[in-house]
C-alpha positions as CSV (number, residue, x, y, z in Angstrom):
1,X,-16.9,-4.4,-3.5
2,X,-18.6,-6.0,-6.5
3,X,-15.7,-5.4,-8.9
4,X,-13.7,-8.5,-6.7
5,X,-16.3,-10.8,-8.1
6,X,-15.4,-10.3,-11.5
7,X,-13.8,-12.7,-13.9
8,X,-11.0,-10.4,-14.8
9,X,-10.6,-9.0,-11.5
10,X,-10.6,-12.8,-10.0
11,X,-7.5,-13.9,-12.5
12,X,-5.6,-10.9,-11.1
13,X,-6.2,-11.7,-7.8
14,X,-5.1,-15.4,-8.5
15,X,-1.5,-14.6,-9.9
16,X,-1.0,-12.3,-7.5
17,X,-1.7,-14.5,-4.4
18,X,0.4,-17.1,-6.7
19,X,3.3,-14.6,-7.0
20,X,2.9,-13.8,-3.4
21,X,2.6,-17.7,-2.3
22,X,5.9,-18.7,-4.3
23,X,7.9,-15.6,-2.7
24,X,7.4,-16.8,0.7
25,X,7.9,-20.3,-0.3
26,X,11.2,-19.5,-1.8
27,X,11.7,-17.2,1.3
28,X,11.4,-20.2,3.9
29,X,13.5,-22.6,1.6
30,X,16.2,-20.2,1.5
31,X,15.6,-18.9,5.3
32,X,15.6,-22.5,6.7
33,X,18.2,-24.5,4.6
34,X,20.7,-22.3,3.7
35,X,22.9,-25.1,2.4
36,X,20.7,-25.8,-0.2
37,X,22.0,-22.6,-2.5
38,X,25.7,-22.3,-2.2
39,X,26.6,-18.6,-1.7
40,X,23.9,-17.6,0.1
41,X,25.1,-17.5,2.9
């Protein structure tokens, strides 16, 4: 497991969980006010 702790390795895993963390974000906003973006729904 000692290629998590390198710097490379640790950027990738920080946009990832940054991709990951705006997805759901964007899921909740659009799962729990559906007025907000016309069309959706």
């Amino acid at each position: 497991m000692s290629f998590l702790f390198h710097k490379k390795t640790k950027k990738i895993v920080n946009a990832v969980w940054g991709v990951v963390a705006v997805l759901i974000i964007i899921g909740m906003v659009v799962f729990f006010a559906p007025g907000i973006i016309p069309g959706v729904y």
